[in-house]
VEXRODREN-937891 format. One record per residue: x, y, z negated of N, C-alpha, C, O in turn; residue in one letter. Coordinates in nm, 4 decimals, always signed. Layout:
residues N
+----------+----------+----------+----------+----------+----------+----------+----------+----------+----------+----------+----------+------+
|      n.X |      n.Y |      n.Z |     ca.X |     ca.Y |     ca.Z |      c.X |      c.Y |      c.Z |      o.X |      o.Y |      o.Z | resn |
+----------+----------+----------+----------+----------+----------+----------+----------+----------+----------+----------+----------+------+
|        X |        Y |        Z |        X |        Y |        Z |        X |        Y |        Z |        X |        Y |        Z |    a |
...
+----------+----------+----------+----------+----------+----------+----------+----------+----------+----------+----------+----------+------+
END
This chain:
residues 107
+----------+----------+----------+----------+----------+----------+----------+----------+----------+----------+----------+----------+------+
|      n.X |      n.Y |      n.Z |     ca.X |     ca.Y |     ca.Z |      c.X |      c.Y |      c.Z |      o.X |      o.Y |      o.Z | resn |
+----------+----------+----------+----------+----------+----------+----------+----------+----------+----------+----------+----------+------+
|  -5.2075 |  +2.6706 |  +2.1200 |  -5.0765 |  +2.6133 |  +2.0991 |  -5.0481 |  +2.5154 |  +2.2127 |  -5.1321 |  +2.4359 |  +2.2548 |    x |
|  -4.9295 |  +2.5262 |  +2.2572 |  -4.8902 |  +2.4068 |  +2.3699 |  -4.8755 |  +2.2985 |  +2.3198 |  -4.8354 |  +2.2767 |  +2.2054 |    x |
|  -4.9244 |  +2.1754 |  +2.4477 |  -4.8567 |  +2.0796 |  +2.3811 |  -4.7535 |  +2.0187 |  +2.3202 |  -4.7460 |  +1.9170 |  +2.2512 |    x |
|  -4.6351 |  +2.1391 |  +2.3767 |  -4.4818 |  +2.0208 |  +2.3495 |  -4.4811 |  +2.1422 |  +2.1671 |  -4.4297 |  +2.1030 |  +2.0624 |    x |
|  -4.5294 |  +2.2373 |  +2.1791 |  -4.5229 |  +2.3030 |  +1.9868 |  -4.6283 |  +2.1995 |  +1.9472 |  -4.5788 |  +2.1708 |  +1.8382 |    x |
|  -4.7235 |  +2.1320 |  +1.9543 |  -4.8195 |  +2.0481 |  +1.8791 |  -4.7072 |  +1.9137 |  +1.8734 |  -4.6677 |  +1.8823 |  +1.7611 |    x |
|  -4.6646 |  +1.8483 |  +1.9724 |  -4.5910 |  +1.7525 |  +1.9669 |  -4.5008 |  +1.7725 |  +1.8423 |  -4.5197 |  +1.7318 |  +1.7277 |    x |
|  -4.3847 |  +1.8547 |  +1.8993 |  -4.2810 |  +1.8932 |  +1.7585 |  -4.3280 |  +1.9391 |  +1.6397 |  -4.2619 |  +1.9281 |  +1.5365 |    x |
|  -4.4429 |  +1.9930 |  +1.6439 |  -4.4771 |  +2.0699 |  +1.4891 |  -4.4817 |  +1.8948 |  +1.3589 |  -4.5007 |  +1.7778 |  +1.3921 |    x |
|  -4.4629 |  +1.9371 |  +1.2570 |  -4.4430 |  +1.8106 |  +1.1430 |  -4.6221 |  +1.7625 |  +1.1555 |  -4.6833 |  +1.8676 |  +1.1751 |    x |
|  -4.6831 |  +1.6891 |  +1.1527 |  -4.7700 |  +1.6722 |  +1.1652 |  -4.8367 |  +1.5546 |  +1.0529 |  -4.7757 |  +1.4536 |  +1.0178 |    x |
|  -4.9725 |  +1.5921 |  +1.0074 |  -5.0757 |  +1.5505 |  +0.8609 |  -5.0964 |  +1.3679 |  +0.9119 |  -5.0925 |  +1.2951 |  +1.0110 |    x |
|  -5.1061 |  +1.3669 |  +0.8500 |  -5.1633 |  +1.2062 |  +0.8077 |  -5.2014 |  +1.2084 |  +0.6550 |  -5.1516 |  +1.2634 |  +0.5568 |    x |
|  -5.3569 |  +1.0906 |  +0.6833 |  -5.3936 |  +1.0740 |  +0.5824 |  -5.4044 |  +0.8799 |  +0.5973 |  -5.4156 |  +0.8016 |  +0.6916 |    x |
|  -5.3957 |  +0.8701 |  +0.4793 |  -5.4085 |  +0.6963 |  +0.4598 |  -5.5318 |  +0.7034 |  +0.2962 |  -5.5722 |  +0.7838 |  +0.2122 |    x |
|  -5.5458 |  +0.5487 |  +0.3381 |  -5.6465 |  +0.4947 |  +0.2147 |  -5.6719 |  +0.3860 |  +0.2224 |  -5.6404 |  +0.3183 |  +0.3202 |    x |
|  -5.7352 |  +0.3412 |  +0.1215 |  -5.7573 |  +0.1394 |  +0.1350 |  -5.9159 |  +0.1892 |  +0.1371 |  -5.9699 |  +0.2880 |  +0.0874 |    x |
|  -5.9645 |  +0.0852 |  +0.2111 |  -6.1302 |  +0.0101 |  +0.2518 |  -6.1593 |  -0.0807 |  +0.2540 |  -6.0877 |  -0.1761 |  +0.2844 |    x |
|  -6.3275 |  -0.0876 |  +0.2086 |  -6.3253 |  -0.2460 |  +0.1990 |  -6.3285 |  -0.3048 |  +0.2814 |  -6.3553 |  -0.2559 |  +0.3912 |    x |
|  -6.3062 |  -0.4176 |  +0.2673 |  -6.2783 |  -0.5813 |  +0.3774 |  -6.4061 |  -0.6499 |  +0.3938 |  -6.4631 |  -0.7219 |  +0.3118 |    x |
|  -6.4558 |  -0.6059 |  +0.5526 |  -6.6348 |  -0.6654 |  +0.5977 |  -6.5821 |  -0.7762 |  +0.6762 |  -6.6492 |  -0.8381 |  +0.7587 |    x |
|  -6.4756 |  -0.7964 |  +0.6519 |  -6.4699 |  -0.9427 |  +0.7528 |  -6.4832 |  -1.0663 |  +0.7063 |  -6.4343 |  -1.1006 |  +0.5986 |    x |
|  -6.5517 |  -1.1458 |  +0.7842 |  -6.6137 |  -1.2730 |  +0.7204 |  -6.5329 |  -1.3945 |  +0.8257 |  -6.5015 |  -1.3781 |  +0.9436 |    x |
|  -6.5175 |  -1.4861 |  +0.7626 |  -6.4951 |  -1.4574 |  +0.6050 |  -6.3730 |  -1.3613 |  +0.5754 |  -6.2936 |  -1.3328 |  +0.6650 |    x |
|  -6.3603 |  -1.3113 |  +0.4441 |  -6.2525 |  -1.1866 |  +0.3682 |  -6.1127 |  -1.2265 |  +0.4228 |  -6.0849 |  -1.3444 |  +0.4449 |    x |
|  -6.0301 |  -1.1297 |  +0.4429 |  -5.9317 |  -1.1790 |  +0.4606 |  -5.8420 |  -1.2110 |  +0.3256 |  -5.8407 |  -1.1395 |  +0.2254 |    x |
|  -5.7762 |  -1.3185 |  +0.3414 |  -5.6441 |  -1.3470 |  +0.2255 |  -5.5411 |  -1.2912 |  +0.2319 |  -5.4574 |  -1.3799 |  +0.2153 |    x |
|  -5.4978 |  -1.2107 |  +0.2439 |  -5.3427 |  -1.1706 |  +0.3208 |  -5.3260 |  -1.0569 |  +0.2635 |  -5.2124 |  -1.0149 |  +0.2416 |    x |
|  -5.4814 |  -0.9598 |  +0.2155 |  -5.4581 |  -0.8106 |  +0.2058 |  -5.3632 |  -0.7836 |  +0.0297 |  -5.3656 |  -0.8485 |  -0.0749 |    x |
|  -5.3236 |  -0.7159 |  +0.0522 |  -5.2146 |  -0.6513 |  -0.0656 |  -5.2978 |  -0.6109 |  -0.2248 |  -5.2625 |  -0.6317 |  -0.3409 |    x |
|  -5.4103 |  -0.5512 |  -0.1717 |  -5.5135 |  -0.5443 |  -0.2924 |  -5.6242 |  -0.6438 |  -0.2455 |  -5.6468 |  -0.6651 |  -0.1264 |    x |
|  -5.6848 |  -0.6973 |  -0.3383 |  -5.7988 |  -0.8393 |  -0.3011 |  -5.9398 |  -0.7118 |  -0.2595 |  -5.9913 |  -0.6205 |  -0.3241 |    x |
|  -5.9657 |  -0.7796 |  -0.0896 |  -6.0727 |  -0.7337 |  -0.0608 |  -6.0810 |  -0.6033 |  -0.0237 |  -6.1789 |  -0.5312 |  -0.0047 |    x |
|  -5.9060 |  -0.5737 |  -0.0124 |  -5.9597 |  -0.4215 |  +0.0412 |  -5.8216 |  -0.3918 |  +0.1597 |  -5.7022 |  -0.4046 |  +0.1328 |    x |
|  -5.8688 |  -0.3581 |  +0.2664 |  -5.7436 |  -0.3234 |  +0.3391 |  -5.6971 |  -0.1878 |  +0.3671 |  -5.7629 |  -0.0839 |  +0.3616 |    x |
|  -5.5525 |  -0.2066 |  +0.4034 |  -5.4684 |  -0.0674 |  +0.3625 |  -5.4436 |  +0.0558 |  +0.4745 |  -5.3525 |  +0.0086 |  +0.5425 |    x |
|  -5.4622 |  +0.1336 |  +0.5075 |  -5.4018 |  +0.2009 |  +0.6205 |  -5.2490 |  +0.2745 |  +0.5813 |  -5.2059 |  +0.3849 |  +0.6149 |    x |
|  -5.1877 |  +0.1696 |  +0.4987 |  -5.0860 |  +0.2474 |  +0.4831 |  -4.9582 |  +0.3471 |  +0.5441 |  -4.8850 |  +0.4248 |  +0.4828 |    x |
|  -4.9616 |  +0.3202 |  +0.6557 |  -4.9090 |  +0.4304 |  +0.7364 |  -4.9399 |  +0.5447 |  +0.7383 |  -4.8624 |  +0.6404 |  +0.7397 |    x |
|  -5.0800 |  +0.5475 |  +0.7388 |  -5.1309 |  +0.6646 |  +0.7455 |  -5.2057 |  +0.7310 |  +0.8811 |  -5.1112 |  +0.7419 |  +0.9592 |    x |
|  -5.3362 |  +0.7855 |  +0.9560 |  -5.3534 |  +0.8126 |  +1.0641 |  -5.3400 |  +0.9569 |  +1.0677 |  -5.3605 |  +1.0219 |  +0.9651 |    x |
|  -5.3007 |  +1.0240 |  +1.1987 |  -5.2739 |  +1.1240 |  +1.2442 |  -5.3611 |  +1.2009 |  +1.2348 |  -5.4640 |  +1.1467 |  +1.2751 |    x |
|  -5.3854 |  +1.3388 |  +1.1908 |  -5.4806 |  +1.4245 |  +1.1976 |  -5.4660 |  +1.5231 |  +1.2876 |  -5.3510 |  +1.5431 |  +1.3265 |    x |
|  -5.5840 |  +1.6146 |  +1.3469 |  -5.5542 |  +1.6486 |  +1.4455 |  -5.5321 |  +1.8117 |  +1.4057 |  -5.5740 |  +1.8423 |  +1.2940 |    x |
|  -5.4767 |  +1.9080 |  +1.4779 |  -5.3855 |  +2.0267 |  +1.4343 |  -5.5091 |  +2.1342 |  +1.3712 |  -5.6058 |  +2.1825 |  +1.4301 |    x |
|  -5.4627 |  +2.1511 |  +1.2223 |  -5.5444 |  +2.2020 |  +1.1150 |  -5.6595 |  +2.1224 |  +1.0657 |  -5.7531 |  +2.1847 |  +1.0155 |    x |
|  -5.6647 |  +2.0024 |  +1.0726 |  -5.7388 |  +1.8818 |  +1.0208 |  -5.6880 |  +1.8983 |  +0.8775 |  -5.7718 |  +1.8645 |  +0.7939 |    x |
|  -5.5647 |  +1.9444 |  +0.8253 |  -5.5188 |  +1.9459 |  +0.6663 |  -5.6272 |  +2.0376 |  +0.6335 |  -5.7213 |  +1.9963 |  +0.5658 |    x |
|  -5.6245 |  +2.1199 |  +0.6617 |  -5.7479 |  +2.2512 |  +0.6093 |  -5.8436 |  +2.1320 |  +0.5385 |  -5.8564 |  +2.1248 |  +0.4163 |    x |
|  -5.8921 |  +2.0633 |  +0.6083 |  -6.0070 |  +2.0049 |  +0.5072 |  -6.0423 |  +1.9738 |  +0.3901 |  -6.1468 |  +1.9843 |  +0.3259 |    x |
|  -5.8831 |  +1.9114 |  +0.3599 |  -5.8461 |  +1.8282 |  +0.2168 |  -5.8297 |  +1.7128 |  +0.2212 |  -5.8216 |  +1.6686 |  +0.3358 |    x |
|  -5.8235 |  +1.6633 |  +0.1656 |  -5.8029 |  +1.4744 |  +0.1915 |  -5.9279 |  +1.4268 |  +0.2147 |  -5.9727 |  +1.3638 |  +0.3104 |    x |
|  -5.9938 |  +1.4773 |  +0.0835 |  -6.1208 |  +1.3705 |  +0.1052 |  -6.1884 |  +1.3592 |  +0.2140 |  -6.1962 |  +1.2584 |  +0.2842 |    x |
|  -6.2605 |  +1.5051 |  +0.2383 |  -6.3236 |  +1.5386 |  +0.3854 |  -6.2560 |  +1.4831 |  +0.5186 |  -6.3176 |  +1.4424 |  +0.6172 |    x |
|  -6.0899 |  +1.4903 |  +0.4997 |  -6.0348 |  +1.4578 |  +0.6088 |  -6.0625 |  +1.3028 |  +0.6229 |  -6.1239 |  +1.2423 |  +0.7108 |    x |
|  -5.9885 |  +1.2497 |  +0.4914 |  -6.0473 |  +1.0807 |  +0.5263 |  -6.1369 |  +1.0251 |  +0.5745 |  -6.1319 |  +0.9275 |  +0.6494 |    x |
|  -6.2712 |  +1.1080 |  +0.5187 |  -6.3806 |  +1.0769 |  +0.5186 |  -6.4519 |  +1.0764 |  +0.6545 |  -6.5540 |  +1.0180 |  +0.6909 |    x |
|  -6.3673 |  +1.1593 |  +0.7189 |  -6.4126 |  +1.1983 |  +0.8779 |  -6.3911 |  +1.0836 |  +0.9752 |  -6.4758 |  +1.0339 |  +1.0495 |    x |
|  -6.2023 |  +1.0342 |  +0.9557 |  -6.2015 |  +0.9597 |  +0.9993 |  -6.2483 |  +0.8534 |  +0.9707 |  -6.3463 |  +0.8266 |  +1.0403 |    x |
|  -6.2109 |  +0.7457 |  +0.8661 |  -6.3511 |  +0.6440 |  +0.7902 |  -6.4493 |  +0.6442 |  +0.8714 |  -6.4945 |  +0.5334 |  +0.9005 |    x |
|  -6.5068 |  +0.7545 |  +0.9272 |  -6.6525 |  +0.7557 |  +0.9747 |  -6.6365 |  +0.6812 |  +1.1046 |  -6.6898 |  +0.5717 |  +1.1227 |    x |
|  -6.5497 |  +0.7525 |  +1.2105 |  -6.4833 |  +0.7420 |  +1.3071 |  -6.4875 |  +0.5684 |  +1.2891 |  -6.5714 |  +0.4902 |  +1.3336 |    x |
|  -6.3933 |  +0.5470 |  +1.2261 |  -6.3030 |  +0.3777 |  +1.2617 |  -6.4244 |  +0.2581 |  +1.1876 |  -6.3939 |  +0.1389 |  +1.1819 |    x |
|  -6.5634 |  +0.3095 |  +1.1335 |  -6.6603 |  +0.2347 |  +1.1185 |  -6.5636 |  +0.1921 |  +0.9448 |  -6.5884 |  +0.0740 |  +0.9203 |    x |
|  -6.4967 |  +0.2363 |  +0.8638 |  -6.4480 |  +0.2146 |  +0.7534 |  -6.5630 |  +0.2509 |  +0.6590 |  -6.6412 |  +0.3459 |  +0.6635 |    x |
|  -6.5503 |  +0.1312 |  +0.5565 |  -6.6788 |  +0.1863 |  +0.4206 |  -6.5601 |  +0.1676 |  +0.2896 |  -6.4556 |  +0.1053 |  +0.2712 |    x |
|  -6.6377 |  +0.2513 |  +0.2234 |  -6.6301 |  +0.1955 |  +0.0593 |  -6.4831 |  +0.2697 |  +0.0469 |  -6.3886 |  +0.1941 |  +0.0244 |    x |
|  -6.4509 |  +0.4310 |  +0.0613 |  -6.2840 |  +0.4441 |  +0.1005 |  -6.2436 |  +0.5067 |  -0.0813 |  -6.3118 |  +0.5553 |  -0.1715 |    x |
|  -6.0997 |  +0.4717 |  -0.0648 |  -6.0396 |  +0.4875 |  -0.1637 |  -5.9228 |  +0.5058 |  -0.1670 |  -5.8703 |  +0.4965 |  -0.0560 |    x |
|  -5.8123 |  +0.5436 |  -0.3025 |  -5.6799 |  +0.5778 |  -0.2791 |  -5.6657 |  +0.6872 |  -0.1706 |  -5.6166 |  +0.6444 |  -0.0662 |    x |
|  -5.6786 |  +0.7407 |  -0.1710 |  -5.7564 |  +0.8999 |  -0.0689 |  -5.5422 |  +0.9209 |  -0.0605 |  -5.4888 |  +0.8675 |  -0.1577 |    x |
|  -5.4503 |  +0.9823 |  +0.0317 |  -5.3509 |  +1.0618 |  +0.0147 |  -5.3464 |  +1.1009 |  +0.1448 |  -5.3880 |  +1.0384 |  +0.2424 |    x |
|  -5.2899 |  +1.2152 |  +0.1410 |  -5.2756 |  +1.2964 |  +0.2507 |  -5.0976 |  +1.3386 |  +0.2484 |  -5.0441 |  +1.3819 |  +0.1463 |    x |
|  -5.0304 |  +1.3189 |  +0.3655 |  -4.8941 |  +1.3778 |  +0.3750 |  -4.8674 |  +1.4199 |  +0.4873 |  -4.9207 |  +1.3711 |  +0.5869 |    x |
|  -4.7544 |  +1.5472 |  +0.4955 |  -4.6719 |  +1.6067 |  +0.6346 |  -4.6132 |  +1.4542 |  +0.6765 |  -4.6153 |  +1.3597 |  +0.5977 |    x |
|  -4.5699 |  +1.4478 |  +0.7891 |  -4.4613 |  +1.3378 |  +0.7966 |  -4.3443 |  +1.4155 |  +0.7905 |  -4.3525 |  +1.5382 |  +0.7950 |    x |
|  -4.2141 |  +1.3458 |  +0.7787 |  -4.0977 |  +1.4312 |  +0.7497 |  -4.0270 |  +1.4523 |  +0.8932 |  -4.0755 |  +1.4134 |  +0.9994 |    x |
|  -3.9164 |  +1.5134 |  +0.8802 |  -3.8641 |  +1.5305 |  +0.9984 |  -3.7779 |  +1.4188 |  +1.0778 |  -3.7706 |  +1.4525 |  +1.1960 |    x |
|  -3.7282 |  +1.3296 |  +1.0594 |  -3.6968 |  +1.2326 |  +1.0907 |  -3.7988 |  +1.0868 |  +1.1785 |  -3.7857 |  +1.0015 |  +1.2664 |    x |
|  -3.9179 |  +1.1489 |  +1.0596 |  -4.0199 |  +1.0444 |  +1.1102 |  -4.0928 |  +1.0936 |  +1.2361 |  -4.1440 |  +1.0120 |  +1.3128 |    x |
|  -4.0992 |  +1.2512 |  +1.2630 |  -4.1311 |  +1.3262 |  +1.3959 |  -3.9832 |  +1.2941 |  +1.5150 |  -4.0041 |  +1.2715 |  +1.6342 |    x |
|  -3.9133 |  +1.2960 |  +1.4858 |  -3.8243 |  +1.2600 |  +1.5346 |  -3.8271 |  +1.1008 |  +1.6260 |  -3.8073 |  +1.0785 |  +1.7455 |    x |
|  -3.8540 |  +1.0260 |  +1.5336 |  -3.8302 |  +0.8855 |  +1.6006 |  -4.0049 |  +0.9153 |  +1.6759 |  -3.9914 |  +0.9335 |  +1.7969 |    x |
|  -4.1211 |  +0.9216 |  +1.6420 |  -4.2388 |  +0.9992 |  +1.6641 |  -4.1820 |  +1.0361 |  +1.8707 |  -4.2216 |  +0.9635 |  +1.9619 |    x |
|  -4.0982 |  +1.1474 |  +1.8906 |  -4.1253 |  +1.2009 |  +1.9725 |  -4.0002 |  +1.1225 |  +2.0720 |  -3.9831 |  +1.1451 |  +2.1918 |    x |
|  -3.9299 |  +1.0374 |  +1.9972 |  -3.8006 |  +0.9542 |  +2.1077 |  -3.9382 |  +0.8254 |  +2.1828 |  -3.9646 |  +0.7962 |  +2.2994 |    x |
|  -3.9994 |  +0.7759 |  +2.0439 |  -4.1004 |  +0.6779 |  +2.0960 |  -4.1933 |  +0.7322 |  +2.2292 |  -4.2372 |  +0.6803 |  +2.3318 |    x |
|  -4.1966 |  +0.8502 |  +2.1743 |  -4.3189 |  +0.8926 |  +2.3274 |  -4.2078 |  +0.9481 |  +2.4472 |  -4.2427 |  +0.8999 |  +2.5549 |    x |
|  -4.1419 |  +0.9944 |  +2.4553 |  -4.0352 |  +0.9968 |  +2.5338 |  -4.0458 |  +0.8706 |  +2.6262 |  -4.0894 |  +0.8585 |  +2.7407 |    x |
|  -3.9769 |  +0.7570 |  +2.5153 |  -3.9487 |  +0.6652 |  +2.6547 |  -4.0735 |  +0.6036 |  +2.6570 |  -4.0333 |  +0.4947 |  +2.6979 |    x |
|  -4.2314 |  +0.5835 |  +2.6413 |  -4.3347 |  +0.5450 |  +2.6656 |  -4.3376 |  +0.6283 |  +2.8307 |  -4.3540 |  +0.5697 |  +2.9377 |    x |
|  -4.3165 |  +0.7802 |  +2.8116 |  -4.3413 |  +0.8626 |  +2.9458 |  -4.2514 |  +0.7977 |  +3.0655 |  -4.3011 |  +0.7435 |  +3.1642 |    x |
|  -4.1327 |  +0.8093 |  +3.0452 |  -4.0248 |  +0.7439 |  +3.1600 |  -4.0600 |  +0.6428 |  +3.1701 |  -4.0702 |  +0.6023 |  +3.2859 |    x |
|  -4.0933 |  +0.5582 |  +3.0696 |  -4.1857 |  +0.3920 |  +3.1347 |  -4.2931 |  +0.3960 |  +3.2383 |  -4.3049 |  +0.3161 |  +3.3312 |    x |
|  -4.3592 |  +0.4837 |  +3.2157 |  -4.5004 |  +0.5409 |  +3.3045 |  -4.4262 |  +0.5742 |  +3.4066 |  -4.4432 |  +0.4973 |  +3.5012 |    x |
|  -4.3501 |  +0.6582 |  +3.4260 |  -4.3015 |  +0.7489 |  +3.5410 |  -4.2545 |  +0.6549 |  +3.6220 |  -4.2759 |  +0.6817 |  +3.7402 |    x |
|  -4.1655 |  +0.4954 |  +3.5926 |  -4.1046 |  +0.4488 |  +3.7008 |  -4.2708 |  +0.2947 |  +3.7006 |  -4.2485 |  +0.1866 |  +3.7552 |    x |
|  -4.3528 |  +0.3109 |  +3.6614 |  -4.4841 |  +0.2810 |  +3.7188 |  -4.4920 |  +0.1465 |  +3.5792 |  -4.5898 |  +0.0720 |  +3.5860 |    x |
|  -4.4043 |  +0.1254 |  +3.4773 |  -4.3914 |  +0.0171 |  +3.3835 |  -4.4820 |  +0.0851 |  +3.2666 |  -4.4539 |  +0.1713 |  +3.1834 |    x |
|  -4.6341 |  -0.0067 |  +3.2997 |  -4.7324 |  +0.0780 |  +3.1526 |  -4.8296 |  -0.0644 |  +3.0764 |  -4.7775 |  -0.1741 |  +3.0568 |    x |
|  -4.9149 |  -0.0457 |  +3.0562 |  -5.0549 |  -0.1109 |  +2.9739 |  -5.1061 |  -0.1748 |  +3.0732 |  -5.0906 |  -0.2969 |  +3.0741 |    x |
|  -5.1679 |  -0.1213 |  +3.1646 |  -5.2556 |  -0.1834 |  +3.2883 |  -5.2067 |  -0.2221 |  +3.4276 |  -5.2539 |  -0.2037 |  +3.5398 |    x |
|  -5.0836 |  -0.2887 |  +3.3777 |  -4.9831 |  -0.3293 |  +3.4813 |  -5.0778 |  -0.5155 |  +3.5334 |  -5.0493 |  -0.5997 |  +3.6185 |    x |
|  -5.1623 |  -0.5085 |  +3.4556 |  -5.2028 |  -0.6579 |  +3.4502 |  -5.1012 |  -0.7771 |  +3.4500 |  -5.0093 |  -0.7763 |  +3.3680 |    x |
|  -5.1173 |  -0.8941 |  +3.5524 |  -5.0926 |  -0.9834 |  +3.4128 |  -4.8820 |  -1.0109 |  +3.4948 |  -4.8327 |  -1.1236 |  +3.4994 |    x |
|  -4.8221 |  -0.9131 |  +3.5327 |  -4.7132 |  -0.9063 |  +3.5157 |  -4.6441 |  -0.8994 |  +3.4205 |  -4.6579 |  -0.8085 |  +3.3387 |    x |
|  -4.5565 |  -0.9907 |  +3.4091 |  -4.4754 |  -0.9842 |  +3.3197 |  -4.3686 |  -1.0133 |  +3.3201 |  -4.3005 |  -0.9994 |  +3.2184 |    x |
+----------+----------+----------+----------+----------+----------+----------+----------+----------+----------+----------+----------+------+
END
């Protein structure tokens, strides 16, 4: 599959809450002691095949996450691919006229 059909295709995310190893705990989180990925992270093309759990579980592994829970898995909708592919759009034309990350300490 090309990149610009992987780009446009609706694309999986999974989210879940984990526990909170930071010391001390943070106060702030929405459930006590556990923080949220509520957005959700991107899975990569046929990563749904797995299922949630497996899928979570993969990443979890990945981002050093323990203790996972509230497991959901969703398409994003079309709107949300939408703003998705305007955001990377102008990230590219930023690059292109040389305006990026490792511009150092210009500002």
């Amino acid at each position: 599959m090309s990149r610009e059909k992987v780009l446009k295709s609706l694309r999986w995310k999974v989210s879940y809450t984990y526990a909170c190893l930071c010391q001390p705990r943070c106060y702030w989180t929405e459930i006590r002691g556990r923080h949220n990925n509520r957005l959700g992270i991107f899975l990569v093309p046929g990563g749904e095949l797995l299922g949630a759990e497996a899928a979570a579980a993969h990443i979890a592994q990945q981002h050093g996450h323990r203790n996972i829970s509230d497991i959901r898995m969703r398409q994003e909708s079309t709107a949300e691919r939408d703003a998705r592919l305007v955001q990377l759009r102008r990230e590219e034309a930023q690059v292109a006229r040389g305006i990026h990350w490792a511009m150092g300490g210009a500002n």
